[in-house]
N, C-alpha and C positions, 0 to 999 in steps of 0.2 A: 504493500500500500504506500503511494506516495504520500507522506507527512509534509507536505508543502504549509508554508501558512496558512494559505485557505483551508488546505486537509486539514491542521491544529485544527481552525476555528468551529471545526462543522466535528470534531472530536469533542471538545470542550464540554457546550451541553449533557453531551452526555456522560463523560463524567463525574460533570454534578452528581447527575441524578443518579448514576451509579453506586456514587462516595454516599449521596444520602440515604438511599433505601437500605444499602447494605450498613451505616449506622444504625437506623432505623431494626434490622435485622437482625442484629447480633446483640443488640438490645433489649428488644423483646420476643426473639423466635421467630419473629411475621413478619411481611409488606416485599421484601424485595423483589418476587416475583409477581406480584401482584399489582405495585407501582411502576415497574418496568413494562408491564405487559398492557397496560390501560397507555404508558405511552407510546410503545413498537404499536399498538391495534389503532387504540381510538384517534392519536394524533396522527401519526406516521401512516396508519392505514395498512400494515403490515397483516396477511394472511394471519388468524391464529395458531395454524399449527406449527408458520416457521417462525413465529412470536415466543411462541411457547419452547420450540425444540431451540432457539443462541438463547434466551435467557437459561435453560436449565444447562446449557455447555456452559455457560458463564458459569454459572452457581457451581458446578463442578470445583471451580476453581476456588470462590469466594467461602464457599460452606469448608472446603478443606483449612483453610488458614484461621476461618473463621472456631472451628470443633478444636480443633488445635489449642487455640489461645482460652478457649472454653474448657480444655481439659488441664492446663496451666496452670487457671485459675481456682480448680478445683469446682466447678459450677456441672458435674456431671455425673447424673443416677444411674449407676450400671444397670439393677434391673428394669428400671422404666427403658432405657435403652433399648434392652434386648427385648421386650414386650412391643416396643413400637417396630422394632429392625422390619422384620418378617409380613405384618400386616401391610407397612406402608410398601414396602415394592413391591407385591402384588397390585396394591393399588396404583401403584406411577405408572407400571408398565401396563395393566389395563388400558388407564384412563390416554396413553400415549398410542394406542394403537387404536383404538375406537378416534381419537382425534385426525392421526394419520389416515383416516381412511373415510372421515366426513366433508364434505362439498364446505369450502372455508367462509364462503357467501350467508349459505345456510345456518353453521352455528356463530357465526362474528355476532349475532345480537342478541344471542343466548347466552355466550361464554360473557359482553360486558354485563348482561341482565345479574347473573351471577357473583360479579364484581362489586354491582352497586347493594346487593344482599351482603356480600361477606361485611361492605364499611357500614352498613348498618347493624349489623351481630358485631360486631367490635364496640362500637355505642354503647347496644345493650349487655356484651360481658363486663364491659368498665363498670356500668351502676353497679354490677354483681360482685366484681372484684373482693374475693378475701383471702390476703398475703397473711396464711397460717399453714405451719407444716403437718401435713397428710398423707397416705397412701390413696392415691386415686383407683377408683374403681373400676371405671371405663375407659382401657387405653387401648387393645388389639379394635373394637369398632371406629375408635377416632385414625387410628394409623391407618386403614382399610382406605374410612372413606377420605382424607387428608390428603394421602398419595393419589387417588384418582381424581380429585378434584384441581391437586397440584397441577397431574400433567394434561387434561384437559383445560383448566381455565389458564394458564400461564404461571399460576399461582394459586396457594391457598390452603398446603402443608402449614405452616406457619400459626395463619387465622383460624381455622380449624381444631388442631391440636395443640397449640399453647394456650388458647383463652378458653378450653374446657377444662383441661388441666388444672389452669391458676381458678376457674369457679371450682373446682373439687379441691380446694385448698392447701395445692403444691404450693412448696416456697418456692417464689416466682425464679430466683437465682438459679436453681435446679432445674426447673421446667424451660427454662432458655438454651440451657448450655448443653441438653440431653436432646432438646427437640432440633440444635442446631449441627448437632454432632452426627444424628440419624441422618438428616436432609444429607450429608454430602453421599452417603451410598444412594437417598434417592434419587438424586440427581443423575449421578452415574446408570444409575439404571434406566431411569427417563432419558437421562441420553442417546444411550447404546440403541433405545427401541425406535426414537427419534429418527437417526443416523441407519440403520438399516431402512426405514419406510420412506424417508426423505433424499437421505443420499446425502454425503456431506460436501456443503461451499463453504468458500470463503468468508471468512467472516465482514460483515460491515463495518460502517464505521461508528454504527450504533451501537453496535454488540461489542466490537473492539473498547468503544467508549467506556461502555458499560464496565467491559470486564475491567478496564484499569481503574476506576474511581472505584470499584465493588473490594478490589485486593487490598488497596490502598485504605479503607475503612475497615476490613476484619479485623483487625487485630485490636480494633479501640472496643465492640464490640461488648465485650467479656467484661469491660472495666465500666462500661458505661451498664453494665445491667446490674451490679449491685448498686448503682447510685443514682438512676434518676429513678423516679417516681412510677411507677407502671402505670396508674391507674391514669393519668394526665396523658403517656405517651400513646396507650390503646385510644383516648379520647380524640388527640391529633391526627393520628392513622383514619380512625375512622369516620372523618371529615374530610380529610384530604381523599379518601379512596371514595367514597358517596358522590363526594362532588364531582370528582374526574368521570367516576365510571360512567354517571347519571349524563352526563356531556356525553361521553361517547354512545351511550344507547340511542339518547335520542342523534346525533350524528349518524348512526347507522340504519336508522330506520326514515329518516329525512331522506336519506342515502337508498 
C-alpha cells in the first residue's frame, strides 16, 4: 500500500476509531466490533459479511495483545474461561457461515436492526449493573448465542456476554479480562470460516487503519478496566451505538 500523504490522511480516521473502540474494548469486554462495523456498513456502505470477516482478522490481532495484558494483570477466570471457550466457537463459526452465504443487500438492515437492539440492552444492563462477586449461572447459552451473533452482526461477543455476566454479579475486572481473553480464539475461528467462504484480499485502508489504532490501545485496556466506572462507560457505548446504528437502519432502508 502506498502510504503517501494522502494515503496517511485517509488512514488516520480510522485509526481513531480503531485506538477508541479497542479502548473502549479492553475496558469493558464490548463495542469494538460493533462500533467498527456500524462504520465499514452504515457509513462506508461496506457488504456485511466483508465488514464482518477484516474486523474479526483485525480482532485477531487486537484480542491477542489485548488477553495478554488481561492475563498480566491478573483480570482472568480460568473456569469461566473454559465454560465460554467451546460454546462461543461453535457459535462464531455458525453465525460466519450462515452470513457467508446470505445475499448482503438482504440482511444489511437486519444485521444494523440488530445493532440498534444491542445499544439499547446496554442502556438497560447499566440501570441493572451490580459490581459484586458471584459465580454466574448462565455462561455455555451466552457463549452459544454471543459467538453467533459476533460473526453475523460484525459484533456482539462482547455486548452479549459481558453485561449478563456483570447482571449475574461477576466482578466486572474478571468478567473483562476472561471475556476478552476467549474472543481472540473467537476470532481466529470467525476468521479461518470467513477466509475459506470469502477468499482472502488485501486489506484496506480501513481495516489497515483499524488494525493499527486497535494494537496500539490493547494494552491500556486491562488498566483502564479496574478504574473507570463500568456503569457510566456501558451508558456511553450504549448511546453512541443506538445513535449510529439507528442512522444507519434508516440509511439502509431510504436506500
Amino acid at each position: 500500500m502506498d502510504l503517501t500523504l494522502a494515503g496517511a490522511d485517509m488512514l488516520l480516521p480510522f485509526i481513531l476509531v480503531g485506538f477508541a473502540a479497542q479502548l473502549v474494548d479492553g475496558a469493558l469486554g464490548m463495542a469494538f466490533g460493533i462500533i467498527c462495523n456500524t462504520l465499514l456498513v452504515a457509513v462506508i456502505g461496506m457488504p456485511p459479511a466483508r465488514a464482518s470477516a477484516n474486523i474479526h482478522i483485525v480482532e485477531v490481532f487486537t484480542t491477542a495483545v489485548s488477553g495478554i495484558s488481561h492475563f498480566l494483570h491478573g483480570n482472568i477466570d480460568r473456569r469461566l474461561f473454559l465454560r465460554l471457550l467451546i460454546p462461543g466457537l461453535i457459535g462464531g463459526v455458525s453465525g460466519a457461515y450462515l452470513l457467508s452465504n446470505i445475499d448482503a443487500g438482504v440482511v444489511k438492515p437486519f444485521v444494523l436492526g440488530y445493532l440498534v437492539l444491542v445499544g439499547l440492552y446496554l442502556l438497560f444492563r447499566a440501570a441493572k449493573l451490580r459490581e459484586i462477586s458471584a459465580r454466574p449461572k448462565l455462561v455455555e447459552p451466552l457463549g452459544l448465542v454471543g459467538g453467533f451473533l459476533d460473526a453475523a452482526g460484525g459484533g456482539g461477543w462482547g455486548p452479549v456476554v459481558t453485561s449478563n455476566l456483570l447482571v449475574q454479579g461477576m466482578q466486572p475486572r474478571r468478567v473483562v479480562g476472561t471475556v476478552n481473553a476467549v474472543e481472540f480464539f473467537l476470532t481466529a475461528a470467525v476468521s479461518a470460516t470467513f477466509i475459506y467462504h470469502l477468499g482472502l484480499r488485501d486489506f484496506a485502508a480501513a481495516t489497515l487503519g483499524l488494525l493499527i489504532g486497535g494494537i496500539a490501545a490493547a494494552p491500556l485496556g486491562a488498566v483502564m478496566a479496574k478504574r473507570i466506572p463500568t456503569r457510566v462507560m456501558l451508558v456511553l457505548v450504549g448511546v453512541v451505538l443506538t445513535l449510529t446504528s439507528s442512522y444507519g437502519v434508516w440509511h439502509a432502508l431510504r436506500g
